[in-house]
N, C-alpha and C positions, 0 to 999 in steps of 0.2 A: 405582457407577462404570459405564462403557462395558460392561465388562465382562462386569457379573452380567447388564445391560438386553439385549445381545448372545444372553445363553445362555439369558435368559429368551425371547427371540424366536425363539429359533430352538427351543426345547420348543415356546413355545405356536403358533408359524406353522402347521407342521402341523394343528395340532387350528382352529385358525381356520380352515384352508382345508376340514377333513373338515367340519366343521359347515354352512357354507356350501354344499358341495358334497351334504350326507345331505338338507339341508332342499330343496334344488331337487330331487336326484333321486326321493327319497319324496314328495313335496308336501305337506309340513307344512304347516296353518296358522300365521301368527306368534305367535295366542296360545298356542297348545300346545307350540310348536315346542321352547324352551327344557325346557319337563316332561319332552317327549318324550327328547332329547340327555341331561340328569340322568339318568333311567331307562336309557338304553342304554348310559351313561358306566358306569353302577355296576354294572351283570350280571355285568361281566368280576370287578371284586375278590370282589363276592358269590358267583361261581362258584367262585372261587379259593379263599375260605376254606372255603365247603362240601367241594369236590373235596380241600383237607388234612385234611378230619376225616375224611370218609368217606374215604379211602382207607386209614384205622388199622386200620378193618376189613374192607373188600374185599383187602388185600394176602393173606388168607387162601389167594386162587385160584391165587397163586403169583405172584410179582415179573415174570417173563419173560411169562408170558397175561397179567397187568395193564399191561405195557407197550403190548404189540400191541394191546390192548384199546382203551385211554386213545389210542394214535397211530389207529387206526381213528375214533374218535370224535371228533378231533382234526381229521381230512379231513372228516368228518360236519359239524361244525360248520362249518368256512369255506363249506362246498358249499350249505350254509343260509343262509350270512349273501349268497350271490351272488344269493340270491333278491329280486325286486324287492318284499318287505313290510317291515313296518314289524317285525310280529309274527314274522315269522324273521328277521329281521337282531338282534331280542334275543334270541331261541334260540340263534343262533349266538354272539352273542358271551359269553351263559351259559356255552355248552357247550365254549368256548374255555378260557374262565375256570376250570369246573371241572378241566377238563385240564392245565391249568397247575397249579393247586395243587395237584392229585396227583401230579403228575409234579415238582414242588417236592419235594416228601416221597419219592417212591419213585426220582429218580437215585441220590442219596448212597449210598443203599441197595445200589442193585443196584453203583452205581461201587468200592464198599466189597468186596463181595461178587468182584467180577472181579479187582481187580487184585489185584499180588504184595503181601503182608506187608509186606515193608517201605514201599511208600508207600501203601498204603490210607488210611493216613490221613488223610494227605494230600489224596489223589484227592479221600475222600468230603468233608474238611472245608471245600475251596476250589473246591468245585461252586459256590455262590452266589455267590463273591468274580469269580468269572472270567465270570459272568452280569452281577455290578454293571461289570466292567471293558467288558464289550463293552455295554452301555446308555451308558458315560461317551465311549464311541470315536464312536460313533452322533451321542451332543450334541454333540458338538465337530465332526464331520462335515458338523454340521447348520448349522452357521456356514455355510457355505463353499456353500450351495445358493442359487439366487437366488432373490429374492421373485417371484413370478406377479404380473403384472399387472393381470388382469382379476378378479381380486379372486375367484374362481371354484376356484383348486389345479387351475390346469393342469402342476402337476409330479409328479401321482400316475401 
């Protein structure tokens, strides 16, 4: 229906307009171009899963330095990705990716850890639920933004 076509446009609008916009501003060739976007699509998940394993065993240093760590690393990577290469714009979104998957694994943790007894459990079990809610506010959001014209995401 209207519907699904709607929330499917309004997910993939954005990623239409960043591709369009990564391929001008880097100057990809056409033939490469698409390899290239694959490869820096996937950094982020492959960082993410690496960043939840290791983290099983780096939480050793202590949950509060792993925090500070992982958010230091965190501003590391974006400050990379503002670099005009090709080769740090997938460093950065690696080192995003791994940050995120650690920091997947080590909220509940520490959220568990702070709060009072009676809702910890809580706290820690509906960290991801209140993550997927604000992804679901975002799409819906994302209706209601208008198309760019010039084919280029002039609405970043």
């Amino acid at each position: 229906g209207d519907g699904i076509r709607d929330v499917e446009r309004s997910r993939g609008l954005g990623d239409v307009y960043k591709r369009q916009y990564m391929s001008r501003v880097y100057e990809w060739s056409p033939s490469s171009k698409v390899f290239i976007q694959s490869v820096i699509a996937a950094l982020l998940p492959v960082g993410a899963v690496i960043g939840s394993i290791t983290s099983m065993f780096l939480i050793r240093i202590g949950r509060r330095r792993m925090l500070l760590i992982l958010d230091i690393v965190m501003c590391l990577g974006i400050a990379i990705i503002m670099i005009k290469s090709t080769i740090t714009f997938g460093i950065g979104r690696f080192l995003e990716g791994y940050c995120d998957g650690s920091l997947t694994f080590l909220i509940p943790i520490f959220l568990r850890e702070i709060s009072p007894k009676e809702i910890s459990g809580f706290i820690g079990s509906f960290f991801l639920i209140f993550i997927k809610i604000g992804l679901f506010v975002g799409a819906v959001l994302g209706l209601f933004i208008p198309q760019s014209t010039d084919g280029l995401g002039s609405y970043y």
